[in-house]
C-alpha positions in Angstrom: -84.1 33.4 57.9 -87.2 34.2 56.1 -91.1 33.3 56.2 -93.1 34.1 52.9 -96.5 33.9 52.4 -97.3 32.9 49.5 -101.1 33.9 49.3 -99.9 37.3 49.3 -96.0 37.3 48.8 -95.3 38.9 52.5 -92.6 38.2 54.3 -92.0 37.9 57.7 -87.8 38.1 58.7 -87.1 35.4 61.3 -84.1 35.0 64.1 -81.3 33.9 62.2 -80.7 31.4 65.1 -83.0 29.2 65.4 -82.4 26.0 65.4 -84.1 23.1 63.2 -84.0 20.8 65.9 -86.1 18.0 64.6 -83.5 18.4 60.9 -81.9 14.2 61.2 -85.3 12.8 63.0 -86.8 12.5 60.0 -86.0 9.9 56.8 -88.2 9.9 53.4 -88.5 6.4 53.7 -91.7 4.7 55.5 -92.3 0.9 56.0 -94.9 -1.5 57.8 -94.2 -4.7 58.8 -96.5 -7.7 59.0 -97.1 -11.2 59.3 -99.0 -13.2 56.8 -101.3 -16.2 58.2 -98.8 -18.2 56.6 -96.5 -16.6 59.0 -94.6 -15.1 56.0 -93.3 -11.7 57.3 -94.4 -8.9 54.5 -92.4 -5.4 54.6 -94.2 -2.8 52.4 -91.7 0.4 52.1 -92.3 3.9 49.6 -90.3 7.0 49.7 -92.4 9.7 51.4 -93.1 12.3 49.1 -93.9 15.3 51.5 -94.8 16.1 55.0 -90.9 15.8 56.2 -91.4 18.2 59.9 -89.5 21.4 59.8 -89.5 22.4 64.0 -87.3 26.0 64.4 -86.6 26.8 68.3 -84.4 28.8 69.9 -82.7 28.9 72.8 -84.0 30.4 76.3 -81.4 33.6 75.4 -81.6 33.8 71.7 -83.8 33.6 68.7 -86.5 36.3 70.4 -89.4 37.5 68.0 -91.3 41.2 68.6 -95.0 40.6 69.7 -95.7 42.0 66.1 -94.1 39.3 64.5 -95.6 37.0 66.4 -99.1 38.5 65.8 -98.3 37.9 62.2 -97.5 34.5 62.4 -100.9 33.3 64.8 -102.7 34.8 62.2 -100.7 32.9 59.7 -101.1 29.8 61.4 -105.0 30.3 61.8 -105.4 29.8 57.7 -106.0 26.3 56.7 -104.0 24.9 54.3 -105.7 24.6 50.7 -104.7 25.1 46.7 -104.1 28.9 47.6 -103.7 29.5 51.1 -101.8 28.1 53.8 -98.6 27.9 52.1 -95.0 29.3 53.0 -91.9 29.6 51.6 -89.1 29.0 54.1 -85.5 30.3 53.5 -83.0 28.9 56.0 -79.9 31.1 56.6 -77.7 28.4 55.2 -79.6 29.2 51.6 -82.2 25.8 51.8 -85.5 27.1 50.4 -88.6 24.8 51.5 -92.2 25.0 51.1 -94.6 24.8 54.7 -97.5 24.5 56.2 -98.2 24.8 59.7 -98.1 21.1 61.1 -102.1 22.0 62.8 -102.4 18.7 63.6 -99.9 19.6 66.4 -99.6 23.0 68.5 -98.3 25.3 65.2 -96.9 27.9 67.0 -95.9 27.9 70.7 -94.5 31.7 72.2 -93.5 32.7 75.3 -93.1 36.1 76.7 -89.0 37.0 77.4 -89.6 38.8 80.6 -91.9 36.3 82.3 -95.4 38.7 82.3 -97.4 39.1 79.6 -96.3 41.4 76.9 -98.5 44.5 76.0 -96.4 46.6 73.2 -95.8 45.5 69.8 -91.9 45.6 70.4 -91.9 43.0 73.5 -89.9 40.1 72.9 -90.7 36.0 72.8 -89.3 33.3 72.8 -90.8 31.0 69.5 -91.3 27.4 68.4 -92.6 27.4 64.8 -94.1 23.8 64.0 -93.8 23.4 60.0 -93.9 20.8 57.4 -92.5 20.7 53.6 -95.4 20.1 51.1 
């Protein structure tokens, strides 16, 4: 699994296992539902077209990024997203390709050190939630 950025084509290789864990919470199609004064009911429905939430865990033995990577992607996730920055291209191990952004109006990136202490080299391992969204 791989993380491109598309600002500068760099790539960043991922854990092959993590898991998309939020993959079949998530249907293109939106609706409200309403009552009219008349007491009418009123369904408005449209087909999303973007912002379906790509969430990649792993679990508490797997899926474990160096603290390098990791400093990659904060700094990654510290871009806002505009017409030139902020966007990622996101090839899943299965062959999907998807283009992200980090979902900032959530925690984008969550990491915790493997060994329970804070990490200080460059090769220590964490465990990694990445919080995307296709665009």
């Amino acid at each position: 699994m791989q993380l491109k950025n598309l600002a500068d084509a760099v790539v960043v290789m991922l854990p092959d296992d993590l898991l998309w864990s939020d993959e079949h919470a998530w249907t293109p199609v939106m609706a409200t539902v309403s009552y009219l004064i008349t007491g009418a009911l009123l369904v408005q429905s449209a087909t999303r077209q973007a912002g379906r939430p790509i969430t990649l865990t792993g679990a508490l033995d797997m899926a474990w990024v160096t603290r390098s990577v990791l400093t990659t992607l904060y700094a990654w996730a510290g871009v806002p997203l505009t017409d030139s920055t902020g966007r990622f291209e996101l090839t899943l191990t299965d062959g999907r390709v998807f283009t992200v952004a980090f979902r900032h109006a959530e925690t984008a990136l969550e990491a915790e050190p493997v060994a329970g202490f804070p990490a200080r080299s460059a090769s220590d391992f964490y465990r990694l939630t990445l919080r995307l969204m296709a665009i």
